[in-house]
N, C-alpha and C positions, 0 to 999 in steps of 0.2 A: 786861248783858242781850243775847241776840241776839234780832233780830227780823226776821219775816217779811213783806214787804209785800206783800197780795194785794189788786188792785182800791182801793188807796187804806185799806185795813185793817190793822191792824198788832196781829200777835201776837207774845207776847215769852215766851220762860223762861232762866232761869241761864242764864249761860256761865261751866266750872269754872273753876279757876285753881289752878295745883299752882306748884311752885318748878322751877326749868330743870334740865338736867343737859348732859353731854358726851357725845360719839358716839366710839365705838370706832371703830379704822380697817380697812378692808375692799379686799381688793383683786380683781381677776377675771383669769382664764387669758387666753385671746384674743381680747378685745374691747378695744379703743383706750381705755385707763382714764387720767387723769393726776390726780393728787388723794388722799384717803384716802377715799374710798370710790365701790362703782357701786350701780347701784341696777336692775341687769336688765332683760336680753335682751324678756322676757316683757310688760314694762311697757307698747308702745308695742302690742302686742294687743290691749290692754285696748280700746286708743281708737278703735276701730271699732265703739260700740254706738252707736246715732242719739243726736243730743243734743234732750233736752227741759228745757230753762234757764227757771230761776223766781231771779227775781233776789233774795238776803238781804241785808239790812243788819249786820253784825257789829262795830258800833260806831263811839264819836263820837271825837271827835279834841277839844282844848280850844281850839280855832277853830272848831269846829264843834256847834251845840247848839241846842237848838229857840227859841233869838233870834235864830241867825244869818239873815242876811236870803234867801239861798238853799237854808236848811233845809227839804228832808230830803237836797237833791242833795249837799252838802259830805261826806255820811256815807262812811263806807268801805263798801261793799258788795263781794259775789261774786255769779258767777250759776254754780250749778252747774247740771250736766251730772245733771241728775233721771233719767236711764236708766241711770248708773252709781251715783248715789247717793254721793258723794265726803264721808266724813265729815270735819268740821271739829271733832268733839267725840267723847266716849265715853256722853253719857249714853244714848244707845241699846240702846248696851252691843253694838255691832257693828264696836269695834275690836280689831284685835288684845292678844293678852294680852303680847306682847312690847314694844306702846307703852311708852315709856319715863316714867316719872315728871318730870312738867312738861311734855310735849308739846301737851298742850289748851294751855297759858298760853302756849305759846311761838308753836302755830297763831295763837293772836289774834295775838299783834305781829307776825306775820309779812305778815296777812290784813292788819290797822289802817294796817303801816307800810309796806317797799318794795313789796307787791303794790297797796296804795292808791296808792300813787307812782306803780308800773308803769303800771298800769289808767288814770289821770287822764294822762300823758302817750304814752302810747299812744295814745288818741283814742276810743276803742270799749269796750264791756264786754269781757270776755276769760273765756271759758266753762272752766271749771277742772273736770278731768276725775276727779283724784285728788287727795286730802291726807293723811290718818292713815291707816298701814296699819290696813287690813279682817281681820278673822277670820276665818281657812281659804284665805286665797290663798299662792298658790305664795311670795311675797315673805316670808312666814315662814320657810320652810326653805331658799332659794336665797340671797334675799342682805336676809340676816339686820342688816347695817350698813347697812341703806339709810337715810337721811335720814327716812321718812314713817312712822317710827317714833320720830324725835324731834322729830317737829311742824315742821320747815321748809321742808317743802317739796311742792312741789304739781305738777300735771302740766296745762298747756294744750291744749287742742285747737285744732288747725292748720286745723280744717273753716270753709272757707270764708277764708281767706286764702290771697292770691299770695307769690308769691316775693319780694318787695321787704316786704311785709307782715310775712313769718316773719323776715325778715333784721332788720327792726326791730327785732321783736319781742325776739331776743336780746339785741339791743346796748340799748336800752329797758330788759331786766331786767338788765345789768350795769351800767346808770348806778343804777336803782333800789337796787343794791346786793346780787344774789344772784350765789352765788360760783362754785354748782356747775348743769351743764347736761349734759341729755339730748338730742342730736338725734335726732328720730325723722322718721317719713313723717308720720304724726297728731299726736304730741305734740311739747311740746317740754316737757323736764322741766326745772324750779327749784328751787333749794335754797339754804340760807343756812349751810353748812358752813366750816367754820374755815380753810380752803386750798382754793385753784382744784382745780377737777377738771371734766370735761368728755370724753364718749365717746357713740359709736351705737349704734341698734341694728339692728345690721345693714344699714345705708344706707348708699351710699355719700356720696350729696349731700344738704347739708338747706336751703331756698329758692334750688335754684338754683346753690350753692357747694359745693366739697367740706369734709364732713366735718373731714378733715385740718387744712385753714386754719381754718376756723372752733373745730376744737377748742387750735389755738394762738394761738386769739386770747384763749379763755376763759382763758389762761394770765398774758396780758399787760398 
């Protein structure tokens, strides 16, 4: 079930569950790419809309369950970013038709496992700006191999963290376990793709650091 908590209330419907699949590999002209795929120039636009965050719960973990003694806090939750509207599922039916088969099931472990990891040792909620590509955005036709089409990967908003914060942040989601990263001015992009990869968009520095080093860190 996913569920909602508004005010202490809690609404729930299905959350799908399809079988996983593989990502074709995807490469870009003159952007700093290392890895088998990028996931575009355009992406880090996106993250300029204000955030209006309502925090979701998207499931229990089996240490966590409505006897555990700090139940509901144990739960894996997101807060999205309510002015972008970052889908985590299709039953809206406002994802792209090029989602791949398994990507809702693959969202959930992605959401359950390292971003619950990320989020509890990072210290703070962490406002997720994107997840499944959307219907009729440019990332259909431009880059087609992007990750957010096979459910792994999601994009953070930088609003409201410093320099030391965002630098965390990275190294946080590579102990957590994701392979592939975005540095942007706004975002910073995650993914759980099969081999390091790691490029900007268009920046030169991301918290402070260049680009450069930090994309050969994601390497190492």
């Amino acid at each position: 079930m996913r569920t909602f908590f508004t005010d202490g209330q809690v609404l729930g419907r299905p959350w799908s569950t399809l079988p996983c699949t593989s990502e074709t590999p995807l490469s870009e002209g003159n952007v700093v790419v290392q890895g088998d795929s990028w996931d575009g120039i355009k992406e880090d636009a996106e993250a300029l809309a204000p955030i209006s965050p309502t925090a979701v719960n998207v499931g229990l973990s089996e240490t966590c369950n409505p006897g555990t003694p700090n139940f509901p806090n144990c739960a894996s939750y997101v807060v999205p970013n309510d002015s972008m509207n970052p889908l985590f599922d299709c039953q809206s039916e406002g994802c792209s038709s090029s989602v791949r088969s398994g990507a809702e099931a693959r969202m959930q472990e992605t959401l359950t496992g390292p971003f619950a990891t990320l989020q509890n040792n990072f210290g703070q909620p962490l406002v997720i700006n994107d997840a499944l590509a959307k219907n009729g955005t440019s990332r259909e036709t431009e880059t087609p191999g992007s990750r957010h089409f096979y459910g792994d990967a999601l994009d953070i908003s930088l609003a409201g963290l410093d320099n030391e914060e965002r630098i965390r942040l990275f190294n946080e989601a590579r102990a957590a376990g994701f392979t592939g990263f975005g540095f942007g001015n706004n975002i910073l992009h995650i993914d759980r793709r099969s081999s390091p990869a790691a490029w900007a968009y268009n920046n030169d520095t991301y918290g402070g650091q260049p680009v450069s080093e930090l994309i050969n860190q994601a390497q190492n």
